[in-house]
N, C-alpha and C positions, 0 to 999 in steps of 0.2 A: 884270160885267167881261167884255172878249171876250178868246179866247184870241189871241195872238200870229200875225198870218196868216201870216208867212211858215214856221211850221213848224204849222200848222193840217191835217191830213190834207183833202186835195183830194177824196176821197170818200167814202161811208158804209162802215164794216165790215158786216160780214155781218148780218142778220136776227139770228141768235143769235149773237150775238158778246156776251160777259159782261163789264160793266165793275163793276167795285166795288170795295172798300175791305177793307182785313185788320188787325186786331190777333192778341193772345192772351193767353193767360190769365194769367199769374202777372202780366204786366205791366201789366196795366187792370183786374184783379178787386179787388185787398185781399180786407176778409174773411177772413184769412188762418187765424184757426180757429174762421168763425162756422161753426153749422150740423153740426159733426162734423167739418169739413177735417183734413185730417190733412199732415203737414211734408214739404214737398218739398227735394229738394236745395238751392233756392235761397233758401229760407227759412234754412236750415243756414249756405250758404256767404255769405248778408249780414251774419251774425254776425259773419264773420273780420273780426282788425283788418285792414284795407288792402286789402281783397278786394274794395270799390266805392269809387271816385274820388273821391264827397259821403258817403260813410260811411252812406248811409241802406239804407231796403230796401221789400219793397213789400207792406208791412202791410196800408196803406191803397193808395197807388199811385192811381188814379183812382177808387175806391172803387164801381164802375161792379156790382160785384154786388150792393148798395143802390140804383141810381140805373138800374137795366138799362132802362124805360118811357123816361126821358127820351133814355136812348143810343139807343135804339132810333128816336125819334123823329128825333134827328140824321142816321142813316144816310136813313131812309125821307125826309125832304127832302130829299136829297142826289141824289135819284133812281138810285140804284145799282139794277142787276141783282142784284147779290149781297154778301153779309158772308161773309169770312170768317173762322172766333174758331175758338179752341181750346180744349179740355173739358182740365182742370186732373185728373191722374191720380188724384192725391192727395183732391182736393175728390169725385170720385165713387167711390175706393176707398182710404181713407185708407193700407192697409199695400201697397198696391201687390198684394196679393192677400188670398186670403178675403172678408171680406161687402164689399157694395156700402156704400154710403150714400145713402139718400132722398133727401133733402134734395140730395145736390149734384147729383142724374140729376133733379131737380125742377126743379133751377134751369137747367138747360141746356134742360128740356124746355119752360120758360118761356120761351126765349131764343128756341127755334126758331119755337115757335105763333106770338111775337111777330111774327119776321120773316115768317112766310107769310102773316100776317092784313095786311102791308105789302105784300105783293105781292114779298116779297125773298128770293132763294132763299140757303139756308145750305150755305157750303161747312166742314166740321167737318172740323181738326186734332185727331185723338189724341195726340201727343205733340209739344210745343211745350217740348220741354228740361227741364218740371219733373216727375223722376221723383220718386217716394214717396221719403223717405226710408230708410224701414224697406225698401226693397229694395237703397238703398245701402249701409246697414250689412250687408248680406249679400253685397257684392261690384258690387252696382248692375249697370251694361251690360257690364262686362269680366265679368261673371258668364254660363254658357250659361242656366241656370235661368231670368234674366232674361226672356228670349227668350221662353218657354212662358206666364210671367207678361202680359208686353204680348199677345200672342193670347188670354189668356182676357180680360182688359180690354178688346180691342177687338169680342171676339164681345159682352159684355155689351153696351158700350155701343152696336154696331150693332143687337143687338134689341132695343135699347128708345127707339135712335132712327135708324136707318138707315133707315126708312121716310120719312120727314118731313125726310130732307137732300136736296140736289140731288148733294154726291161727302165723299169719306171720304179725306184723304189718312193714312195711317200716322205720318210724320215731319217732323216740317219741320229742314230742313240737318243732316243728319248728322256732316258734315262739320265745325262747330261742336261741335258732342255729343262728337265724338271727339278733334278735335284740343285746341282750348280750352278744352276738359272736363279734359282727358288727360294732352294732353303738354306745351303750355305752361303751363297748370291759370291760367291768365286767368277761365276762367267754372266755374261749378260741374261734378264738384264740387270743383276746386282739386286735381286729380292732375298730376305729372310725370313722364309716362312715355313714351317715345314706342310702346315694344311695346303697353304696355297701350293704349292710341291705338286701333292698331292691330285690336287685338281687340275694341274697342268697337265700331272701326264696319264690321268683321264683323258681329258680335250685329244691330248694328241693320239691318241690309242685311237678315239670315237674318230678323228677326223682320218686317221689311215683308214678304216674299212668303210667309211661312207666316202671316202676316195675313189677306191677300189669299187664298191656298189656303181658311182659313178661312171669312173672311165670304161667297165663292162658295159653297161648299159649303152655307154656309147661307143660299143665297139672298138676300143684303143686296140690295135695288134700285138700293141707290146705286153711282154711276163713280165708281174706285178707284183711287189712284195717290198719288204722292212728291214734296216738293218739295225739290229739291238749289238750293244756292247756285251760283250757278255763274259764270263771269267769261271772258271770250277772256283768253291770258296768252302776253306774249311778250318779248322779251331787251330789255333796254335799251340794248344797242349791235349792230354787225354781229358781233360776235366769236364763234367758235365756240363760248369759254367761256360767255358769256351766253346763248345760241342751246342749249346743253348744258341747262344750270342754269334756262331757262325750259319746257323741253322736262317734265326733270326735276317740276318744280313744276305743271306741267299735266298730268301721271301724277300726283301726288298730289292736286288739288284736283278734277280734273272727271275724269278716266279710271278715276280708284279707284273712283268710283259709277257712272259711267256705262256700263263695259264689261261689272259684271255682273250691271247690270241687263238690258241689251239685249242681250248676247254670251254670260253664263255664266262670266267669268270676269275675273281680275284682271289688268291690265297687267303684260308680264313683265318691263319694266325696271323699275319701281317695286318690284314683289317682290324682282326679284334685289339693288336697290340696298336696299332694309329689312335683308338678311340675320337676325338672330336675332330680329328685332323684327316678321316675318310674322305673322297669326295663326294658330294652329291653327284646320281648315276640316277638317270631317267628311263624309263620306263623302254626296251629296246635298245638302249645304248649297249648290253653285250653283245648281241646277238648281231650289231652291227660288227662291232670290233675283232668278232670271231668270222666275218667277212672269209670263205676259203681264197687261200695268194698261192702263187705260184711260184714263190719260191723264201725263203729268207737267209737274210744277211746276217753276217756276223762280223764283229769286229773286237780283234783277240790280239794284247798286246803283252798280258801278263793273268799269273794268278791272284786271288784274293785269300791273303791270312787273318782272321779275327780271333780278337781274346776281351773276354770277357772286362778285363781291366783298362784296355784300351792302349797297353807299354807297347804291345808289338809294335814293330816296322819292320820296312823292306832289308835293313841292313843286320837284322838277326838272324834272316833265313839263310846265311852261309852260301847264298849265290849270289854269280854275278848280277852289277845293277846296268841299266843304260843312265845316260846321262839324265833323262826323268825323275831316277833314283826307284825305277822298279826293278825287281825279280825278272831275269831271265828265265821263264822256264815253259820250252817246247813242249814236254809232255805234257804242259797243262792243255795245250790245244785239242789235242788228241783225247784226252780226258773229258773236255767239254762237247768235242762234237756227237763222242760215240753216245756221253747222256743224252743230249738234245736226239738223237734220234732214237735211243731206247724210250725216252718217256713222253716225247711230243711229236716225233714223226713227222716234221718238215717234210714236205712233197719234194724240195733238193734247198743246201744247205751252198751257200756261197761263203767263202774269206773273203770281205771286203775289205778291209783293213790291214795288216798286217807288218810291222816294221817297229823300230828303234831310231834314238838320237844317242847321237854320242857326240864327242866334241870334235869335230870336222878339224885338218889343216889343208889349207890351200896351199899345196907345195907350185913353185917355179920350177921347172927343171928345161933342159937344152930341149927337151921332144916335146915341151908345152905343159899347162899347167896340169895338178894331176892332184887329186886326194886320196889316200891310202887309207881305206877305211874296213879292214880286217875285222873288225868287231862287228862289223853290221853285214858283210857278207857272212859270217860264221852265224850269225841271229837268224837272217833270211832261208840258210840253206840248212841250218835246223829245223828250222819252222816246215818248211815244205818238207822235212823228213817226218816230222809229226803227223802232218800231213798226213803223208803218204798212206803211213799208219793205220790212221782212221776207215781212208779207204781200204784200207788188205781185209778193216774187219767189217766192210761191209756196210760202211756210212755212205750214204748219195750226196757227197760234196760235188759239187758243179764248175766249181770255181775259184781260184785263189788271186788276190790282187794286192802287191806291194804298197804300203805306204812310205813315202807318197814319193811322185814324181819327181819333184824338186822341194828344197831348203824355202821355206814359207813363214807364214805367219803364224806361231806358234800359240793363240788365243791368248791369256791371261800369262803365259809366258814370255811373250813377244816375240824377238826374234832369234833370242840367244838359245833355243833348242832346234838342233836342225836334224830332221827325219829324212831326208830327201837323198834319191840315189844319184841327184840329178847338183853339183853343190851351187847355190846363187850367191853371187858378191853382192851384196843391197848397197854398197857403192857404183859400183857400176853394173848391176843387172844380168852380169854377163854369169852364161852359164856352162857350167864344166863336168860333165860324165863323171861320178865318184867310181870307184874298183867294184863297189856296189854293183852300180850300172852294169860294167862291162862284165863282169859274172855273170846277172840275169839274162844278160844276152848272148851268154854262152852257153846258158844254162835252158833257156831257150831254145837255142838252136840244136844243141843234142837232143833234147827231147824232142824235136820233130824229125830229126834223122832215127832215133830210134823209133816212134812212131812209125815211120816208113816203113822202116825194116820189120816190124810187127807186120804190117799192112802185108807185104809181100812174100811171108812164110806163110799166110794164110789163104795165097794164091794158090791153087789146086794146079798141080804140071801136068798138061795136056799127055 
């Protein structure tokens, strides 16, 4: 397939510029207590009646901790720069503290050798939403203890694999953790609080830069940094109200994280508007959290509309939705990266995230099985025009990474939204290259032929 020219980037990204593909753990492993695994949150909260859309959970999920050689293979034809996956808490420490477990720092360390005997560099998430259980029955993330626990989890597992990654982020979206963990209790582990919210994604902020304090201290080689979800968000009409109330919702979604990481501290109207629901913040705890990283992640799937009355939704804005039932809209990327570096200045800015669901069909056809999924190549090859974009005006993005590999676990949605370029039959496991795929990897491959050809106009003729 060729990609779409009229949003096809008109020149090569940089020499090192990293394109690849992200999953994570709970959602593509199963395996759920081969090996010693021990119970994560989400293992707990699939239980609840009504707590996932198709009632299922992800036992099995892509079963990809039995099948890890063939996944493996899929990425490395894909020609990706890098995977990024995430080390299951539970799977390498089942109580969230005390002894490790073999077996699951074996299976990561299988994962890794794989991808560098591919020539594929691993970007490794430590926490990907699924804490141990046995740390949530003692208070979980609204717990300070907590905090002390993910530092010693993360120094383990940087010394026995930080050597052998290409970067190490901490977290991926906190901002989920806390709020849909919390206060809407939508995702594990099913709490309603909005202070406890609050104090969640304190913990988590404090235990990223006492991470980070950490694995410097102990020499980790790896670049070290966070991926926040992050969205441009703006009013739905001229009205001051809306203009208020959007202002408002962009102190909680991107300023809550963003100010103290890069500032030291918290937006003071979001605080003052929290009133009893602030968290308690000790003496030190910014100055930890403002920890300098070496890079941060993003993960950008649509824009955020706010009104004041709360009537908006996605199906007013006159654009396309994906199957999620969000807004399609590219320039919002473009829009977010160029602020994020006009007003915080990330040291370099990665797309960790990046992709749509839409409703997949498994076609049969005489050449073998095949998905035709036009809407998600046209969403991808936008996006990387957005992209492109950002870079022309001069943003340090590093990195761009498709969500996600394969058709997975879709958390509280289960399994009927499929993101994946990769389509999985959860009948039979077996897995089939969507038009998706074969585009990136066309789309791939001219980029490094044009790459070349840059390389070699810049050769000086004897």
């Amino acid at each position: 397939m060729n990609p779409p020219p009229s949003r096809y980037p008109s020149h090569p990204f940089a020499a090192d510029f990293v394109w690849g593909v992200a999953t994570s753990a709970f959602q593509i492993e199963g395996a759920a207590t081969a090996d010693g695994k021990g119970e994560s949150i989400w293992d707990r909260f699939c239980r609840q009646p009504g707590a996932i859309a198709d009632g299922s959970h992800g036992d099995v999920a892509c079963d990809h901790y039995h099948r890890l050689e063939a996944d493996l293979d899929l990425i490395a034809d894909l020609g990706v720069d890098a995977y990024r996956f995430s080390v299951s808490w539970p799977r390498v420490q089942p109580a969230g503290q005390g002894a490790f477990n073999e077996a699951g720092l074996a299976f990561y360390g299988r994962l890794i050798d794989g991808l560098a005997a591919r020539g594929i560099k691993p970007y490794l998430t430590l926490n990907h939403w699924d804490l141990p259980q046995a740390l949530q029955d003692q208070g979980g993330w609204a717990r300070r203890d907590t905090v002390h626990r993910f530092v010693d989890y993360a120094r383990h597992v940087a010394a026995r694999l930080g050597d052998r990654v290409a970067a190490i982020t901490t977290h991926n979206e906190p901002w989920v953790m806390a709020v849909l963990g919390h206060e809407s209790g939508l995702f594990a582990p099913g709490i309603r609080h909005r202070g406890t919210a609050m104090q969640v994604a304190h913990h988590l902020l404090l235990s990223h830069g006492l991470a980070l304090r950490a694995l410097r201290a102990d020499a980790c080689p790896a670049r070290l940094g966070i991926v926040l979800n992050l969205s441009p968000i703006g009013p739905a009409t001229d009205s001051p109200e809306d203009a208020a109330a959007a202002r408002l919702e962009d102190g909680r979604c991107v300023r809550w994280y963003m100010d103290p990481l890069f500032r030291g501290q918290y937006p003071a109207d979001v605080w003052q508007h929290l009133g009893a629901d602030v968290p308690l913040v000790h003496e030190g705890d910014m100055a930890a959290i403002a920890t300098p990283m070496d890079f941060l992640g993003i993960n950008y799937y649509t824009r955020g509309v706010v009104s004041a009355s709360g009537t908006w939704s996605a199906q007013h804005g006159g654009k396309p939705l994906t199957d999620m039932g969000w807004e399609i809209v590219p320039e919002g990327l473009t829009e977010l990266l160029l602020r994020l570096h006009r007003e915080w200045r990330p040291p370099a800015l990665y797309v960790m995230e990046n992709g749509a669901a839409f409703q997949d069909t498994l076609e049969h056809t005489p050449e073998g099985p095949r998905v035709h999924d036009a809407d998600r190549v046209d969403y991808i090859a936008r996006h990387i025009g957005a992209l492109d974009d950002a870079v022309a005006q001069g943003v340090p993005v590093a990195g761009y990474m498709v969500w996600s590999l394969m058709d997975n676990f879709e958390w509280a949605s289960g399994y009927a939204k499929r993101f994946g370029i990769v389509h999985t039959d959860y009948a039979t496991l077996a897995r089939t290259p969507k038009d998706s795929y074969l585009w990136y990897r066309g789309f791939l491959r001219l980029q490094a032929q044009r790459r070349a050809q840059a390389a070699q106009a810049q050769v000086p003729v004897p």
